[in-house]
PQR file of N, CA, C, O and H, with PARSE charges and radii, in Angstrom:
ATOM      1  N   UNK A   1      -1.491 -14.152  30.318 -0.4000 1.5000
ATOM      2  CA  UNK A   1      -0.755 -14.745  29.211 -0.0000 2.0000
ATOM      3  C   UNK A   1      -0.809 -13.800  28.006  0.5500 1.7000
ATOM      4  O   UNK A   1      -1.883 -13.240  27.781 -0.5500 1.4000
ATOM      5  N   UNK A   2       0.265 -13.561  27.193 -0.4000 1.5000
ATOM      6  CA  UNK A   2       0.706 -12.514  26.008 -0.0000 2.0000
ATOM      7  C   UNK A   2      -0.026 -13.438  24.832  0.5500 1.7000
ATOM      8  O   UNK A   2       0.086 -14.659  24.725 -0.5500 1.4000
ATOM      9  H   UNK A   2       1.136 -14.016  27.376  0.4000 1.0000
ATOM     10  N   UNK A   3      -0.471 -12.930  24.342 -0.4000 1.5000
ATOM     11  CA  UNK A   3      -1.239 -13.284  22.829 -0.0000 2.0000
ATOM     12  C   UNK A   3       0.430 -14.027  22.045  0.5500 1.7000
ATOM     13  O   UNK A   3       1.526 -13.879  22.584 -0.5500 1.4000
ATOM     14  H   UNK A   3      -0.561 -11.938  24.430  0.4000 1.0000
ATOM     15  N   UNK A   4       0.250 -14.646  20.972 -0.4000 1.5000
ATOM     16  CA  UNK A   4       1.250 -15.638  20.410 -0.0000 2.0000
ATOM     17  C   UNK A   4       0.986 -15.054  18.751  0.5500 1.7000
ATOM     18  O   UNK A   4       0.017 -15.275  18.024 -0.5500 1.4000
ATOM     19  H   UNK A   4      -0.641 -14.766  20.535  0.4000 1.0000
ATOM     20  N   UNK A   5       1.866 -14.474  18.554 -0.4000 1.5000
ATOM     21  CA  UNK A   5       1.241 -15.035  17.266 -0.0000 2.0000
ATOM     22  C   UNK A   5       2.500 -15.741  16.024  0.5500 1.7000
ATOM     23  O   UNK A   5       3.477 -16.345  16.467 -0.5500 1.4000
ATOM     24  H   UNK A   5       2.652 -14.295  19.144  0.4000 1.0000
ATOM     25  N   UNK A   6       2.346 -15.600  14.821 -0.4000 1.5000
ATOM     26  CA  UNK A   6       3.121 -15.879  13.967 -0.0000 2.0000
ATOM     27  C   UNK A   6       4.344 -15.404  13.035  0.5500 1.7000
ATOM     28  O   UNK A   6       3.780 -14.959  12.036 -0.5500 1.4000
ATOM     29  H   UNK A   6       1.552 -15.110  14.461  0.4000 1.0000
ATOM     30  N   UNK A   7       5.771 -15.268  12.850 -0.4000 1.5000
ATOM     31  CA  UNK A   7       6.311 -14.598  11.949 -0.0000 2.0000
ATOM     32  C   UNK A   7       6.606 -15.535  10.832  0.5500 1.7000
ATOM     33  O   UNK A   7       6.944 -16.632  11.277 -0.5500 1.4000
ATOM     34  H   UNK A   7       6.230 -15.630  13.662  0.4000 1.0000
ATOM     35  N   UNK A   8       6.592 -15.474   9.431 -0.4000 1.5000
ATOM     36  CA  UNK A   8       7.625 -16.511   9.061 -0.0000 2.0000
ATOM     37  C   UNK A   8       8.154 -15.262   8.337  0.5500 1.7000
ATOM     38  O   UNK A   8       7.648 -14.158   8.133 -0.5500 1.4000
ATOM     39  H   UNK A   8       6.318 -14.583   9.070  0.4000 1.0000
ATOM     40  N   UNK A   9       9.301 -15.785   8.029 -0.4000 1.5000
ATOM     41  CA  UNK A   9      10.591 -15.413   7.780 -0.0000 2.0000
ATOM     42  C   UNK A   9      11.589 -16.262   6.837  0.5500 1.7000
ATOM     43  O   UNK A   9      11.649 -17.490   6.896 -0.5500 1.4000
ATOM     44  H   UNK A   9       9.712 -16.682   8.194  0.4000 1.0000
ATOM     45  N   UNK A  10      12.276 -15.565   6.061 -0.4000 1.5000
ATOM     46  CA  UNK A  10      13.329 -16.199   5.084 -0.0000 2.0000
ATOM     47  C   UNK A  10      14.099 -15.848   5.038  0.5500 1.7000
ATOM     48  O   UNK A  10      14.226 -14.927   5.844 -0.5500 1.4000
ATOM     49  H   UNK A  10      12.227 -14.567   6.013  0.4000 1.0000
ATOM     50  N   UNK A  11      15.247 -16.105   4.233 -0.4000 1.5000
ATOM     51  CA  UNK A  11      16.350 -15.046   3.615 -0.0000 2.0000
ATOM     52  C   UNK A  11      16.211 -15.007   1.942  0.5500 1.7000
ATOM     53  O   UNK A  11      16.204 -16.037   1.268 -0.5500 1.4000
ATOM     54  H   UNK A  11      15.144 -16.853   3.578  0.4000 1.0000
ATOM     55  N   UNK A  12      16.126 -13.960   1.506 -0.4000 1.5000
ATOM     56  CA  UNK A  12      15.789 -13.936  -0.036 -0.0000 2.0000
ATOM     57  C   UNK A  12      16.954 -12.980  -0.355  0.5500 1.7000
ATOM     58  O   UNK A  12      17.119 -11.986   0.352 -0.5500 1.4000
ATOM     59  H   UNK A  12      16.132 -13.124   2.054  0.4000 1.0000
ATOM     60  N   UNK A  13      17.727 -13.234  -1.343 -0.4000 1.5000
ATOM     61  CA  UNK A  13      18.691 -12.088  -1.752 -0.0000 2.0000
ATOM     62  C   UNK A  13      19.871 -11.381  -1.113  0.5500 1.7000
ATOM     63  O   UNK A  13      20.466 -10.368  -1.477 -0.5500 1.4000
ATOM     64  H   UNK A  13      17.593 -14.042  -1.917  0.4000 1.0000
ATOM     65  N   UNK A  14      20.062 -12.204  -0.030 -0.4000 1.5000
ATOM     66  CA  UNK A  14      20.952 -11.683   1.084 -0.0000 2.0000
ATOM     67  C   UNK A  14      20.154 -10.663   2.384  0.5500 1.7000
ATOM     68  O   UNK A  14      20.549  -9.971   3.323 -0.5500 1.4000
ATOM     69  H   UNK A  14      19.578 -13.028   0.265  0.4000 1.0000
ATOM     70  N   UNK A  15      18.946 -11.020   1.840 -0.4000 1.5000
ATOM     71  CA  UNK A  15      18.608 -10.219   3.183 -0.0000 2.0000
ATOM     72  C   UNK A  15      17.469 -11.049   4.114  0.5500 1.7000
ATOM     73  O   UNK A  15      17.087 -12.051   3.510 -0.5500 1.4000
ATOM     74  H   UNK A  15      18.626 -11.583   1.078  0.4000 1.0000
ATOM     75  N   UNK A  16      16.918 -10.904   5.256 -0.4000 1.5000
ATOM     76  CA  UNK A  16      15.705 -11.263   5.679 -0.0000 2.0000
ATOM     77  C   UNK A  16      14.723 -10.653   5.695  0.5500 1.7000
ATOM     78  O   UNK A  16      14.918  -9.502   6.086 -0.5500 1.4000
ATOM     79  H   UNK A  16      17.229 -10.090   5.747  0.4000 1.0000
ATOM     80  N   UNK A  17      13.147 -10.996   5.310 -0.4000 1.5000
ATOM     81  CA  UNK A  17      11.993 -10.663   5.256 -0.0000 2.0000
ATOM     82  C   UNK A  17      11.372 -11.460   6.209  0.5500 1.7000
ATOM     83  O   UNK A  17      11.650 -12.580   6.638 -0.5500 1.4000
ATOM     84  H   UNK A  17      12.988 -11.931   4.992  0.4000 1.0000
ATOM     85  N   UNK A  18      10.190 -10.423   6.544 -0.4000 1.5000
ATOM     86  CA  UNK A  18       9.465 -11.564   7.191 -0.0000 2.0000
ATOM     87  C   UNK A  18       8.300 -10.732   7.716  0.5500 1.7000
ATOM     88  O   UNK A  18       8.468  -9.675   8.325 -0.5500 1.4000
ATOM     89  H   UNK A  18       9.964  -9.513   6.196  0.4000 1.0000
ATOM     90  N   UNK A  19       7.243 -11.208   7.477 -0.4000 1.5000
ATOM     91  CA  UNK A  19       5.477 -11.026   8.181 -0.0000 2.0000
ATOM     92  C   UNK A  19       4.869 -11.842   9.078  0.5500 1.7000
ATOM     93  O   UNK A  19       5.083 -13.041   9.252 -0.5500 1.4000
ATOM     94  H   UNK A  19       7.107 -12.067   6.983  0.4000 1.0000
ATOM     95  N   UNK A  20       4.045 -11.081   9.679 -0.4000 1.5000
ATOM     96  CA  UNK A  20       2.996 -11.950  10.350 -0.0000 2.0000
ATOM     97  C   UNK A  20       1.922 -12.648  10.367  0.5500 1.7000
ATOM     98  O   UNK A  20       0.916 -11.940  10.400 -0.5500 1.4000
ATOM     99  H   UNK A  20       3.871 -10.107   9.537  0.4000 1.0000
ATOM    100  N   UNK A  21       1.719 -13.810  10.357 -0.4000 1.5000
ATOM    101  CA  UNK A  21       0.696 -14.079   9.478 -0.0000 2.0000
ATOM    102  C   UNK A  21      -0.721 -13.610  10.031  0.5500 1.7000
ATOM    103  O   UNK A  21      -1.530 -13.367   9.136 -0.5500 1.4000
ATOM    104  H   UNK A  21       2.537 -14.385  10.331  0.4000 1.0000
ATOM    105  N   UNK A  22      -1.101 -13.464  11.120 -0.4000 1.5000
ATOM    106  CA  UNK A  22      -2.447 -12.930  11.308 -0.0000 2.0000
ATOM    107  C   UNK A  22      -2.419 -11.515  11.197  0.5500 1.7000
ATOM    108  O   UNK A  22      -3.535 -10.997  11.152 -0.5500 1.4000
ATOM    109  H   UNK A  22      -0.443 -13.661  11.847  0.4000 1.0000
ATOM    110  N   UNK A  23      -1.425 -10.736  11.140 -0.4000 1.5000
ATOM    111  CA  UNK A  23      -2.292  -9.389  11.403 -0.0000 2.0000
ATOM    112  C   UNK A  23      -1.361  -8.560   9.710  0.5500 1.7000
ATOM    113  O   UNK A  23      -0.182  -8.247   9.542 -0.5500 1.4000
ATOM    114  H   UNK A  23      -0.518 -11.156  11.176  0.4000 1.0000
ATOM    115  N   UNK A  24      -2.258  -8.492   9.014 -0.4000 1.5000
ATOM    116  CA  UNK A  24      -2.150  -7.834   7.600 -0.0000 2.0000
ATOM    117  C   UNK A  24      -1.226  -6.632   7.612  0.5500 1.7000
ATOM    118  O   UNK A  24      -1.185  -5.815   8.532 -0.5500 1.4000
ATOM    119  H   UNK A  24      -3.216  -8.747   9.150  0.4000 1.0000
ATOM    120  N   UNK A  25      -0.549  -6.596   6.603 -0.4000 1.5000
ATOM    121  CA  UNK A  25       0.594  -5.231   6.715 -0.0000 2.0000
ATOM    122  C   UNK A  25       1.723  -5.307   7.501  0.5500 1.7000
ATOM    123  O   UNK A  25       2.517  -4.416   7.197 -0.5500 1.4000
ATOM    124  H   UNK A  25      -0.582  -7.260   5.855  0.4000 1.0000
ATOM    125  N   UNK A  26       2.121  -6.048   8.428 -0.4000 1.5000
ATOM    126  CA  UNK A  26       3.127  -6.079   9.335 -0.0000 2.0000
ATOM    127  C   UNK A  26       4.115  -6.977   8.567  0.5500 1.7000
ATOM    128  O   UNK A  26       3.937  -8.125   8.161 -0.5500 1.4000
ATOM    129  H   UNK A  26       1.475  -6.771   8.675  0.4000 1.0000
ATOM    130  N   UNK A  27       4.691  -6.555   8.512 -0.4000 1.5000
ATOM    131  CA  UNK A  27       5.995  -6.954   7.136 -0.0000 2.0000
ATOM    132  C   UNK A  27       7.569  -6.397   7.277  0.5500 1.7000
ATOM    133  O   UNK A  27       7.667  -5.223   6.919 -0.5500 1.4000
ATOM    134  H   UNK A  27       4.835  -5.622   8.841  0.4000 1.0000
ATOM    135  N   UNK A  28       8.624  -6.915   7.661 -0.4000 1.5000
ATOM    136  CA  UNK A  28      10.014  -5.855   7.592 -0.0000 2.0000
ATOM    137  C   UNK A  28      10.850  -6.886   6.658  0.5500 1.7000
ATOM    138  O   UNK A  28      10.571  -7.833   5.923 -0.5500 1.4000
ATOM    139  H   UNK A  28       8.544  -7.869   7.952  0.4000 1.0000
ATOM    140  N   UNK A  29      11.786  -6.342   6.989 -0.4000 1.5000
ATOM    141  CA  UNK A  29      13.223  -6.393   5.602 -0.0000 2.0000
ATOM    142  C   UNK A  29      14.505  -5.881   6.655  0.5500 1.7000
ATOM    143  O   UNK A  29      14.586  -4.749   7.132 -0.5500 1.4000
ATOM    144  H   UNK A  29      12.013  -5.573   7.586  0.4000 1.0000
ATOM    145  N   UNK A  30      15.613  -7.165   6.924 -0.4000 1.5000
ATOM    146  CA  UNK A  30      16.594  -6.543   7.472 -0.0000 2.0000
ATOM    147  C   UNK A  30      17.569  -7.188   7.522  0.5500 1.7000
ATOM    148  O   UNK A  30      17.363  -8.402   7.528 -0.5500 1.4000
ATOM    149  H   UNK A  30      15.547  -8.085   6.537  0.4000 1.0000
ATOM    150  N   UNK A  31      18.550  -6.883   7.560 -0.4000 1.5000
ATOM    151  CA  UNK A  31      20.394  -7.367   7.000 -0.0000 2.0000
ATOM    152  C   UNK A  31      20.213  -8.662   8.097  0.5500 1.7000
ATOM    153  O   UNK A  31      20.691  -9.641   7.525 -0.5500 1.4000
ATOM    154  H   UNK A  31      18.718  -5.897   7.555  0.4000 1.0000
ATOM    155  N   UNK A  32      19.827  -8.968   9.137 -0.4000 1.5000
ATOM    156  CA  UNK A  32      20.308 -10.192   9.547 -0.0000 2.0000
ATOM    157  C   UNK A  32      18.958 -10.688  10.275  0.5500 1.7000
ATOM    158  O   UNK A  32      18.101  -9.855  10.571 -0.5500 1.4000
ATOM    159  H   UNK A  32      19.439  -8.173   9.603  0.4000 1.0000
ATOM    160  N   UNK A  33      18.776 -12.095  10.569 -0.4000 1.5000
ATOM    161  CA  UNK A  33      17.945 -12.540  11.258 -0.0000 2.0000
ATOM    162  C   UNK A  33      17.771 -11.596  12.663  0.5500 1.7000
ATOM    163  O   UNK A  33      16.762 -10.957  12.961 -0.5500 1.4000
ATOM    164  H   UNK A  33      19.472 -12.771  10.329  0.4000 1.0000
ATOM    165  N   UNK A  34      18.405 -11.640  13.055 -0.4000 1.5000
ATOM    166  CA  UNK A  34      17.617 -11.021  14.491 -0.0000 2.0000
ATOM    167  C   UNK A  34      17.078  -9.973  14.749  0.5500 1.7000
ATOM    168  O   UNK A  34      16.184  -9.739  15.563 -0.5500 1.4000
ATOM    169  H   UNK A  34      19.225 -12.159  12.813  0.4000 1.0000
ATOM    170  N   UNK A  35      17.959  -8.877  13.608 -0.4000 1.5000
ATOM    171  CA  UNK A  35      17.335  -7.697  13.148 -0.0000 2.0000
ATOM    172  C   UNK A  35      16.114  -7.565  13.207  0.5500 1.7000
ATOM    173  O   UNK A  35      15.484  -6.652  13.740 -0.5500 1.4000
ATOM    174  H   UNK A  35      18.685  -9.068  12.947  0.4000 1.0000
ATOM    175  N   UNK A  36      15.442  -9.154  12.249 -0.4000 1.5000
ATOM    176  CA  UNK A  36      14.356  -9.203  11.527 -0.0000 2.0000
ATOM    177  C   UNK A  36      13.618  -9.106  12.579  0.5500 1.7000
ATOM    178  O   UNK A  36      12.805  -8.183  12.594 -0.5500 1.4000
ATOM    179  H   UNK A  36      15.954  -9.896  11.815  0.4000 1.0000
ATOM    180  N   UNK A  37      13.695 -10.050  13.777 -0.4000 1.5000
ATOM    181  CA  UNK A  37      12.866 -10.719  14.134 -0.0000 2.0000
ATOM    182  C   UNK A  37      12.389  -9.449  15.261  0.5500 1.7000
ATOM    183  O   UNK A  37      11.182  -9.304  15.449 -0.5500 1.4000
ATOM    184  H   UNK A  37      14.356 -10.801  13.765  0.4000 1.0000
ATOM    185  N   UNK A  38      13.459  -8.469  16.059 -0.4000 1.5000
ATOM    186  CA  UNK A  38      13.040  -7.154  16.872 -0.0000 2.0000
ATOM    187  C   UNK A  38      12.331  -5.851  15.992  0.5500 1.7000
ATOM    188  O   UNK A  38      11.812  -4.867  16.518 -0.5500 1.4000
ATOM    189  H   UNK A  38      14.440  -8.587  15.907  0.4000 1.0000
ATOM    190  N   UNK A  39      12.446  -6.107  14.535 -0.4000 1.5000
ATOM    191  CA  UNK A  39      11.708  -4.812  13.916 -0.0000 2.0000
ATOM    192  C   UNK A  39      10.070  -6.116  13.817  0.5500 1.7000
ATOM    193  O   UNK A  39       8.940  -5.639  13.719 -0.5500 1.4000
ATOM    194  H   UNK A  39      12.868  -6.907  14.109  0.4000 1.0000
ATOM    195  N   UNK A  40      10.227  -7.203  13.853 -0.4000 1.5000
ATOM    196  CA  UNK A  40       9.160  -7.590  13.795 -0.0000 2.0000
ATOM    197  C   UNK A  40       8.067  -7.504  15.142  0.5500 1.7000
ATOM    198  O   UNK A  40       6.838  -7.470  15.104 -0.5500 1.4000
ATOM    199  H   UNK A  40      11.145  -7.592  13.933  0.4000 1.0000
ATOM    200  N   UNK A  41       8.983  -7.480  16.336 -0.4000 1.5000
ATOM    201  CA  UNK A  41       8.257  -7.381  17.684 -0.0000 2.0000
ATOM    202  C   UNK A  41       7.778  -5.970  17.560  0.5500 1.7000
ATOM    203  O   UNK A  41       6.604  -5.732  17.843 -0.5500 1.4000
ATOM    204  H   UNK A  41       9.982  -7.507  16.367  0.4000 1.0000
ATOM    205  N   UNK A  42       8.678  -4.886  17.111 -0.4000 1.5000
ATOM    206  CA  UNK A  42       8.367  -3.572  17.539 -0.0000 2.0000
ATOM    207  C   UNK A  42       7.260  -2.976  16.241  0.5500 1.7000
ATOM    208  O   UNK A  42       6.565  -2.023  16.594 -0.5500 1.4000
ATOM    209  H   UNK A  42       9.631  -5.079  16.880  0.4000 1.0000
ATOM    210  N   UNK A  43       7.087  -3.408  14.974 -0.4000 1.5000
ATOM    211  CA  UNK A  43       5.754  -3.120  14.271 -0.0000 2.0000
ATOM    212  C   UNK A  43       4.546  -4.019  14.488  0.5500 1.7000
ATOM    213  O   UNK A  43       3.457  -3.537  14.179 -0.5500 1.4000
ATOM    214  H   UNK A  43       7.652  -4.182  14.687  0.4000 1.0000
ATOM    215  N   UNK A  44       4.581  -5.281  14.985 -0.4000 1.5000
ATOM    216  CA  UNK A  44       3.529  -5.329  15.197 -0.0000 2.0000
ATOM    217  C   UNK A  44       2.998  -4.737  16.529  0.5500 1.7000
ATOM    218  O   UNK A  44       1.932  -4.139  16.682 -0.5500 1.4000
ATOM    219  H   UNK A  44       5.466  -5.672  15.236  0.4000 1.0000
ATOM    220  N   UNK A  45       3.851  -4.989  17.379 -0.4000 1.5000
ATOM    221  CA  UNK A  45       3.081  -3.708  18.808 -0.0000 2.0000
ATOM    222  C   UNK A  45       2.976  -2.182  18.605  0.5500 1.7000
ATOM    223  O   UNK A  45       2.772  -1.343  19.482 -0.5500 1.4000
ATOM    224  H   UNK A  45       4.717  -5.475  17.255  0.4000 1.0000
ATOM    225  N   UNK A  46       3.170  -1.962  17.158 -0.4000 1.5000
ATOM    226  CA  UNK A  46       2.925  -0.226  16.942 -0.0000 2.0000
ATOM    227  C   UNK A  46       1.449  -0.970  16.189  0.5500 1.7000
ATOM    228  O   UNK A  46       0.502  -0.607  16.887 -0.5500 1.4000
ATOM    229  H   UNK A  46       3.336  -2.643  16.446  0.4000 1.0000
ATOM    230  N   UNK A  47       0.995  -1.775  15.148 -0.4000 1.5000
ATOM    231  CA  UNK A  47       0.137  -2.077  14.402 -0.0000 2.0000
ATOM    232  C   UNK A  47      -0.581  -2.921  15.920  0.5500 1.7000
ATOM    233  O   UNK A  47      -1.765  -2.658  16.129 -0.5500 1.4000
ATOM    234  H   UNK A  47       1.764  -2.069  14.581  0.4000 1.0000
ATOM    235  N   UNK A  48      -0.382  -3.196  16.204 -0.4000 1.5000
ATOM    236  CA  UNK A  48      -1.847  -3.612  17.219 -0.0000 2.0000
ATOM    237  C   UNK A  48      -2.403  -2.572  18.161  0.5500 1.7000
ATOM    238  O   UNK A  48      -3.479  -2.738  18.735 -0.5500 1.4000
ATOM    239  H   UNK A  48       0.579  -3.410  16.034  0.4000 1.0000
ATOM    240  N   UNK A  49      -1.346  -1.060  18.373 -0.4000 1.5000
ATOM    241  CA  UNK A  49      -1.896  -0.395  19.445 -0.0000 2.0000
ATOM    242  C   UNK A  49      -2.337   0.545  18.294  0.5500 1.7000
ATOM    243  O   UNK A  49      -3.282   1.228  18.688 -0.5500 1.4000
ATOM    244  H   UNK A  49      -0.472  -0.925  17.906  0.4000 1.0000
ATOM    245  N   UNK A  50      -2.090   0.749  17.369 -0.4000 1.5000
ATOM    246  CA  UNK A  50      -3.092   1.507  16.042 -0.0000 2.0000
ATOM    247  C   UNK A  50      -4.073   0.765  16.140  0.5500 1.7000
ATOM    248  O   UNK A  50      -5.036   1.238  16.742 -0.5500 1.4000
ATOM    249  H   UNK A  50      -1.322   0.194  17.049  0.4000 1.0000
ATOM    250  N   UNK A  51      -4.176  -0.496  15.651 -0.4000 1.5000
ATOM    251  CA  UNK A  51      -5.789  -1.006  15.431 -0.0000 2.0000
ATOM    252  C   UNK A  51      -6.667  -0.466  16.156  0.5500 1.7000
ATOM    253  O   UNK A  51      -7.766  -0.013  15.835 -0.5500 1.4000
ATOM    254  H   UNK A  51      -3.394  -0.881  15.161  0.4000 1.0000
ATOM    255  N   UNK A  52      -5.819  -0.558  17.832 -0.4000 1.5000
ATOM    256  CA  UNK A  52      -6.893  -0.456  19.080 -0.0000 2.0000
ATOM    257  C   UNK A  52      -7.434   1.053  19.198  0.5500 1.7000
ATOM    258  O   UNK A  52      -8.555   1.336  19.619 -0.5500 1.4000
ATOM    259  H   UNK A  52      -4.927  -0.926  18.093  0.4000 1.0000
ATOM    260  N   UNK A  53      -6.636   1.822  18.838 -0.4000 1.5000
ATOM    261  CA  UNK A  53      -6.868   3.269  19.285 -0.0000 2.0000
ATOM    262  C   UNK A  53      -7.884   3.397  18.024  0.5500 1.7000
ATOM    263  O   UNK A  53      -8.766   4.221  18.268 -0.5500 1.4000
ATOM    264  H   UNK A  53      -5.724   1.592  18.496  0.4000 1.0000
ATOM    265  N   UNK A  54      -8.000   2.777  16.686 -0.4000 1.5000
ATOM    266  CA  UNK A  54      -9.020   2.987  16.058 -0.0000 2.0000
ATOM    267  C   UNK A  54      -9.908   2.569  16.159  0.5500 1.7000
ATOM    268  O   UNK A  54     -10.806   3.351  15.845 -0.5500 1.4000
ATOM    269  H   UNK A  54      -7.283   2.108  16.487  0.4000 1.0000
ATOM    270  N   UNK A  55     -10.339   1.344  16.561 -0.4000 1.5000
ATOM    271  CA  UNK A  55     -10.962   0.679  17.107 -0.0000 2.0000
ATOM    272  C   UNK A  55     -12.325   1.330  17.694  0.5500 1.7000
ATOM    273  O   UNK A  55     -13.548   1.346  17.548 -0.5500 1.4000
ATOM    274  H   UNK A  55      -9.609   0.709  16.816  0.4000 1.0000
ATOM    275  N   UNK A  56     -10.898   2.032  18.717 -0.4000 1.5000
ATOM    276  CA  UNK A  56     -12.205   2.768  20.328 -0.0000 2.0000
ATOM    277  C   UNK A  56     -12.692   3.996  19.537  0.5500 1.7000
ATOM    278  O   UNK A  56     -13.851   4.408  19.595 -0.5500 1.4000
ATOM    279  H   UNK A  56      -9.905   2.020  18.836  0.4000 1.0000
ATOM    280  N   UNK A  57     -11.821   4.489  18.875 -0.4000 1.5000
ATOM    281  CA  UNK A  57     -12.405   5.848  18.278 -0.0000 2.0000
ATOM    282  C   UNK A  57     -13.712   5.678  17.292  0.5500 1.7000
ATOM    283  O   UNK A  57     -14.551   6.514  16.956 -0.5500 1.4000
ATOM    284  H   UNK A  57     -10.880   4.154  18.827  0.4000 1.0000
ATOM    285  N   UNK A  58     -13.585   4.402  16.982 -0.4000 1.5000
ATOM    286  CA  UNK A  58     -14.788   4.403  15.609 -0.0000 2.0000
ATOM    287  C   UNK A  58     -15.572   3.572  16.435  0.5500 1.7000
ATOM    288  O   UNK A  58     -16.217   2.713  15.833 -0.5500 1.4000
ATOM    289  H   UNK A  58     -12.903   3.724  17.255  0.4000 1.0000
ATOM    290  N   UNK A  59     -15.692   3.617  17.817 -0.4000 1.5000
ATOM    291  CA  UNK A  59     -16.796   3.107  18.790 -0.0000 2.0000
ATOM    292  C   UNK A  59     -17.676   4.454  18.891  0.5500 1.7000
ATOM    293  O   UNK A  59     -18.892   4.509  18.707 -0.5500 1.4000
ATOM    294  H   UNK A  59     -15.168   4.315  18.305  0.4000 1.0000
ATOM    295  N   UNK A  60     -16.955   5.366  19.169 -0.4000 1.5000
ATOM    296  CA  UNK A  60     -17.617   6.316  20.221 -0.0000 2.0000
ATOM    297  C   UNK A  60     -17.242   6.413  21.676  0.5500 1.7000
ATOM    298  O   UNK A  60     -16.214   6.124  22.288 -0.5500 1.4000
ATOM    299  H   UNK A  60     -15.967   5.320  19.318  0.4000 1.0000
ATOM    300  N   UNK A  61     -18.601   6.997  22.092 -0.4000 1.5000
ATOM    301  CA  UNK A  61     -18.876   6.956  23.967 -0.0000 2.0000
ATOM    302  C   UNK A  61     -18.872   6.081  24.697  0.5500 1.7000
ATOM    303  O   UNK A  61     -18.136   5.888  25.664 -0.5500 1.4000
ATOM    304  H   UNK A  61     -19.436   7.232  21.594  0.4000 1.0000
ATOM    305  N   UNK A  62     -20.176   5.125  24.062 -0.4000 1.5000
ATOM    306  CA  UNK A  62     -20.479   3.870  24.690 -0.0000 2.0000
ATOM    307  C   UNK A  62     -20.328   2.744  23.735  0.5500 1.7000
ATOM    308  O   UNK A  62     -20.906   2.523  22.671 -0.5500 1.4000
ATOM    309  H   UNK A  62     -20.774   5.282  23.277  0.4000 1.0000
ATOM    310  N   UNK A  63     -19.355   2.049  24.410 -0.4000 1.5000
ATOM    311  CA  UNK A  63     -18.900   0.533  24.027 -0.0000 2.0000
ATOM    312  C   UNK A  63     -18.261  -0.620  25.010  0.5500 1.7000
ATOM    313  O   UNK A  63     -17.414  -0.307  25.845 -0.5500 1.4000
ATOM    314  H   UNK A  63     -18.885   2.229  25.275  0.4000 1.0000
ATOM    315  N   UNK A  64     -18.654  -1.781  24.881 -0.4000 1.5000
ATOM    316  CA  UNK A  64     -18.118  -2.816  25.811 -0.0000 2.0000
ATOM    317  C   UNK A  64     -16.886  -3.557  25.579  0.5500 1.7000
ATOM    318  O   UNK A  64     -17.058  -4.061  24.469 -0.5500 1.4000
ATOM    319  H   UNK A  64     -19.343  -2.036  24.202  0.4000 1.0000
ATOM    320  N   UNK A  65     -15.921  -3.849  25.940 -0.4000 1.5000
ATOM    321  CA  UNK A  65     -14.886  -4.392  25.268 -0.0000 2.0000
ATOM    322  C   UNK A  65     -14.870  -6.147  25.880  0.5500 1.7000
ATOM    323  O   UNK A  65     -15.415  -6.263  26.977 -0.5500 1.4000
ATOM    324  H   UNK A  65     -15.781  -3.439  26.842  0.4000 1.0000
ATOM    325  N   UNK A  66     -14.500  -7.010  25.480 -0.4000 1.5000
ATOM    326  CA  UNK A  66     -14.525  -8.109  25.890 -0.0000 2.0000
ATOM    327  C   UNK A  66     -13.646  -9.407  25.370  0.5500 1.7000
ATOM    328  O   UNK A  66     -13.972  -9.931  24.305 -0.5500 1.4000
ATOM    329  H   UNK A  66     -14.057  -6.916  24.588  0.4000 1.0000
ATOM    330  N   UNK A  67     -12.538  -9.919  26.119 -0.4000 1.5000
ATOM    331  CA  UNK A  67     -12.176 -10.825  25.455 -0.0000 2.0000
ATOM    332  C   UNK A  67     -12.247 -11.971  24.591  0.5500 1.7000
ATOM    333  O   UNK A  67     -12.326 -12.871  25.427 -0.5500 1.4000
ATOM    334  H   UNK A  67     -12.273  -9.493  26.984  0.4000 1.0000
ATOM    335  N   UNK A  68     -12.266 -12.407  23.710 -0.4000 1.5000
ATOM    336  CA  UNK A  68     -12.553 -13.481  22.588 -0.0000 2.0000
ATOM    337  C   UNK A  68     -11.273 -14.207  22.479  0.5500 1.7000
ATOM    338  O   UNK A  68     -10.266 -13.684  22.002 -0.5500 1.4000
ATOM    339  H   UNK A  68     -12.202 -11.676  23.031  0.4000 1.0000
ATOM    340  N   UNK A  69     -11.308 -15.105  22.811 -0.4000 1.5000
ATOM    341  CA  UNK A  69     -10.339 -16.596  22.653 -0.0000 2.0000
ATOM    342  C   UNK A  69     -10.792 -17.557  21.259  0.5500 1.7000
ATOM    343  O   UNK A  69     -11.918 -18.007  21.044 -0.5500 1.4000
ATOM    344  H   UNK A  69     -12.126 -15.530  23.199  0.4000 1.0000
ATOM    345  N   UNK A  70      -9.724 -17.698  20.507 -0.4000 1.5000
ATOM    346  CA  UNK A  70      -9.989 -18.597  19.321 -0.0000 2.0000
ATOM    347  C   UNK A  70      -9.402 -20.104  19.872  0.5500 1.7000
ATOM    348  O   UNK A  70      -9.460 -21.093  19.142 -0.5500 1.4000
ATOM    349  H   UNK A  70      -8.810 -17.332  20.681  0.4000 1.0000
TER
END
């Protein structure tokens, strides 16, 4: 199962905005809803595979990885 998470989204000014609410910084701006909603799929899967690659790097050698369910 794919992790879920949150966008909200508006229209302010003639345009759409919209973030995610759990993961900080992931934010776009785009002429139409749907726009919004595929620059929103495609930064947060660039911002979650950044986290991860920093993640492992500021592990080191040895580290365990393990799933956590909220």
């Amino acid at each position: 199962m794919k992790p879920t998470f949150t966008a909200v989204i508006k229209q302010d000014a003639g345009v759409w905005i919209g973030w995610i609410e759990e993961v900080p910084g992931v934010n776009c701006q785009e002429d139409s809803r749907e726009a919004l909603i595929e620059s929103l799929r495609v930064t947060l899967a660039e911002a979650l595979a950044l986290n991860r690659d920093e993640a492992l790097a500021a592990a080191g050698s040895q580290y365990e990885e393990l799933p956590i369910a909220v």
